[in-house]
N, C-alpha and C positions, 0 to 999 in steps of 0.2 A: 522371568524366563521360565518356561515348561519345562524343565527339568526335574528328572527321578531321583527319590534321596538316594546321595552318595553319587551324585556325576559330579562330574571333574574334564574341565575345559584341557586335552593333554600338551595345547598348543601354548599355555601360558604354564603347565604345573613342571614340563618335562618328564613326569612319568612315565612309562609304561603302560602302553593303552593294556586293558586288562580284556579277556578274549573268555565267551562262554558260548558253549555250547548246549543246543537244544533240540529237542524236536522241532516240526514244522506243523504237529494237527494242531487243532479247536483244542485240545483236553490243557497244551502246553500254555493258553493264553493267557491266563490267570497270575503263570508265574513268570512271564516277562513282556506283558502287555507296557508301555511306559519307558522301556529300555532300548526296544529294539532301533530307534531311529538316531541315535545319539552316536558320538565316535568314540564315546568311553562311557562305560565298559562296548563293545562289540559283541552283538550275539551273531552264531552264526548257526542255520539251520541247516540240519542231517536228519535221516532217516535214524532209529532208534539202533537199529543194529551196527551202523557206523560210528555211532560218538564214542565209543571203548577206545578205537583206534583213535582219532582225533586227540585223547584227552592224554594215551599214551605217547603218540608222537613228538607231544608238546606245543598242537597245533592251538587246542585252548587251555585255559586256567583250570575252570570247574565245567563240567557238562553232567547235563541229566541225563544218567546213563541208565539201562534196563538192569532191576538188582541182581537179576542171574548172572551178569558180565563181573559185579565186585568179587564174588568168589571166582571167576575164570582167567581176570588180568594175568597177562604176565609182569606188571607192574605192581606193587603193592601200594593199595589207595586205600582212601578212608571216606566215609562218609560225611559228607558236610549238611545235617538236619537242619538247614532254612525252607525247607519247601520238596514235596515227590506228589508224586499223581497215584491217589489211591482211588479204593471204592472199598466203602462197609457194608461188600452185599453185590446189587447189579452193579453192572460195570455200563456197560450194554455198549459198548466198540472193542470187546475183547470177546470173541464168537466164536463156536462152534457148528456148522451147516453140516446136515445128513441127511441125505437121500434112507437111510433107513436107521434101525434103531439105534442108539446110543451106542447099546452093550452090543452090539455086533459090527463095529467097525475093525477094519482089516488096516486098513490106507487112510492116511490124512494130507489132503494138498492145505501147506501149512505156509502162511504167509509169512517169508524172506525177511520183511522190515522188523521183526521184534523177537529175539533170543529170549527173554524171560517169557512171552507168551508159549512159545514151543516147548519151553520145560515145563511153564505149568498144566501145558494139554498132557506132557507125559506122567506128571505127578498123579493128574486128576484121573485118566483113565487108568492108570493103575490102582489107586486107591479106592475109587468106585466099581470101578468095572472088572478089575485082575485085568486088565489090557497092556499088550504094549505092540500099536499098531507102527505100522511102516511109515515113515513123515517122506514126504516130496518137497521138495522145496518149491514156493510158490507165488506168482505175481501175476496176480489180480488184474492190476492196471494194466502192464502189458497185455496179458492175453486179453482183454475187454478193446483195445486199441487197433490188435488186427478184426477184428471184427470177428472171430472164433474161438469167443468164449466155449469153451468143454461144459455142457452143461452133467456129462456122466461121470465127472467128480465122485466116488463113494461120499466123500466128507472133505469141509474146508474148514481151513483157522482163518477169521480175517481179523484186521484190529483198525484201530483208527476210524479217523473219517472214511474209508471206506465200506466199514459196514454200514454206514449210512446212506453213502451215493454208490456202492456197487455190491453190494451182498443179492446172491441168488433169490429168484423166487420162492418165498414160501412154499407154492405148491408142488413146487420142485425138490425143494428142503426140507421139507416138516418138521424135522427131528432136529432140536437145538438147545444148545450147551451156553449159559451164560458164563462166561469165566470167575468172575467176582462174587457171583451167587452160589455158585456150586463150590468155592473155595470156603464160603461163608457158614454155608449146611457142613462144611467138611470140619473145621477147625472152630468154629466161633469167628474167629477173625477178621480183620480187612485183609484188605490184597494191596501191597504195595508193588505196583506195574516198573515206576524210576525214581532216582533219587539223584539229590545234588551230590555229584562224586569228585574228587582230586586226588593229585599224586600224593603220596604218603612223603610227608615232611616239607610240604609247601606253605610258603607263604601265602594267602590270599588277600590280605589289609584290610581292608573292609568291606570286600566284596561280600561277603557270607552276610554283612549286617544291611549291603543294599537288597542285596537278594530277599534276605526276611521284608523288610518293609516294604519293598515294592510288592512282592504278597500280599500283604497285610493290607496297603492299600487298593489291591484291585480288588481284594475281598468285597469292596464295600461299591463296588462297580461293576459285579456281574453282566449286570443287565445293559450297562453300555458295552463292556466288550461283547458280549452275543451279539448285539446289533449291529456292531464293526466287524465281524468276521464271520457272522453265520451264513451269509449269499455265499459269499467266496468259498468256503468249503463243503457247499453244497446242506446246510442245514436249513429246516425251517426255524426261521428265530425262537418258535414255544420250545421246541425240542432243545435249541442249543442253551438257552436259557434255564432251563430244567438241571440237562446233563450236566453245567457248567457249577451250576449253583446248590445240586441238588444230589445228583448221583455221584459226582466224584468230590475230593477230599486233597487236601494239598499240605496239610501241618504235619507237620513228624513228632510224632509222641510216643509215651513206651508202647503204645499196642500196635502200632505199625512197626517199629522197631522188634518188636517179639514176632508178629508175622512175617519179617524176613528172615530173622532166626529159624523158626519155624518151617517156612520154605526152603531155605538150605537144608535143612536135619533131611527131608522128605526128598530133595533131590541129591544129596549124598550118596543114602541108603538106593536109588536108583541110578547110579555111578555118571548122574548126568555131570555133577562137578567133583572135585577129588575130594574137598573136605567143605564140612561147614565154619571155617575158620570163625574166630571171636570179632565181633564187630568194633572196626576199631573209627569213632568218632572225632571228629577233626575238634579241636582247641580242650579237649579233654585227654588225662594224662591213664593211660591203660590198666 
């Protein structure tokens, strides 16, 4: 039978079906391609900005939540290091659109779906630019759906597969901010976008060691999950093939661990979160 290590039939064991939360782009495939059609574990797919509340509620176990939200809970979580969606550099679904220069942005229509993107647009323009422009909250997809896309936007944040199937034209945008690269010229750094989060003082059993390994194993399967899910969200398979295998990053090690650190210190000092509290790691003792 086709099953991902660490499933468990919950109709013969009586456990507790165990519940994770995830995004729903291309970038999330990697780490739970294999899982998603089984009745244990359940993933269940949200927009990045919703899994905080999900994981708070106690609606899932673990969810890959945006690392801006770990220092914002009102819940105290920890980090669970099996697997987060980085980049060493381009990101290239985490974007900046500008109608004109960089350093002269006033306004950002900042896309809704991701709280760590929006902090790091305000990290970045302050530290390159001394900026700290006015954010709009913003959805792309909607507005594209009535058919009166605003194309006089000063500037957008978009992320996801939508800067693939719905980002502005060029000619219309010129002036463009890669998030991951401009973090990278900043710090040295990767840019860790989410990570695998849960409640502080949870049990998980072994979901953290299914999680690893089913990782581990799509690792070695790039190029068929591109194939299975680049139509459907609008990729060309070279591109989703590239991005998946090539521009982003999914292991959690000290240097993504120190660039979350590091991105908390920078949005602290910018009273975007109150503190950059000490990162506290799941099955490891403080």
């Amino acid at each position: 039978m086709n099953q991902p290590i660490g499933q468990s039939d919950p109709s013969t064991t009586g456990k507790r079906v165990r519940r994770i939360g995830c995004v729903g782009f291309l970038n999330s495939k990697p780490l739970i391609e294999g899982l998603v059609d089984f009745a244990d574990p359940v993933v269940r797919l949200d927009v990045p900005s919703n899994l905080l509340e999900d994981l708070e509620q106690g609606e899932v176990d673990i969810a890959l939540c945006p690392v801006i939200d770990y220092f914002r809970s009102s819940e105290p979580l920890v980090i669970v290091p099996v697997g987060c969606i980085a980049s060493d550099g381009l990101t290239h679904t985490v974007r900046l659109f500008s109608r004109i220069p960089i350093e002269s942005i006033t306004r950002v229509h900042a896309d809704v779906d991701s709280h760590t993107s929006v902090a790091l647009l305000r990290v970045l323009m302050h530290e390159l630019h001394g900026l700290d422009p006015e954010i709009v909250p913003y959805d792309t997809l909607q507005e594209a759906a009535t058919g009166e896309r605003n194309q006089n936007h000063e500037a957008m944040l978009l992320i996801g597969d939508k800067v693939v199937t719905n980002a502005p034209p060029t000619v219309m945008y010129p002036y463009q901010m890669d998030f991951g690269e401009a973090w990278k010229a900043l710090t040295g750094l990767p840019f860790v976008f989410a990570v695998w989060m849960a409640q502080q003082d949870c049990d998980l059993g072994d979901l953290p060691e299914t999680l690893n390994r089913q990782r581990e194993l799509n690792s070695e399967r790039i190029d068929a999950i591109a194939k299975k899910y680049a139509d459907s969200h609008g990729w060309e398979l070279a591109e989703a093939i590239n991005y998946l295998g090539n521009i982003l990053s999914y292991e959690v090690g000290p240097r993504e661990l120190e660039a979350i650190r590091t991105f908390a210190q920078k949005a602290a000092e910018l009273g975007l979160i109150e503190q950059a509290h000490p990162l506290d790691i799941y099955g490891q003792s403080q």
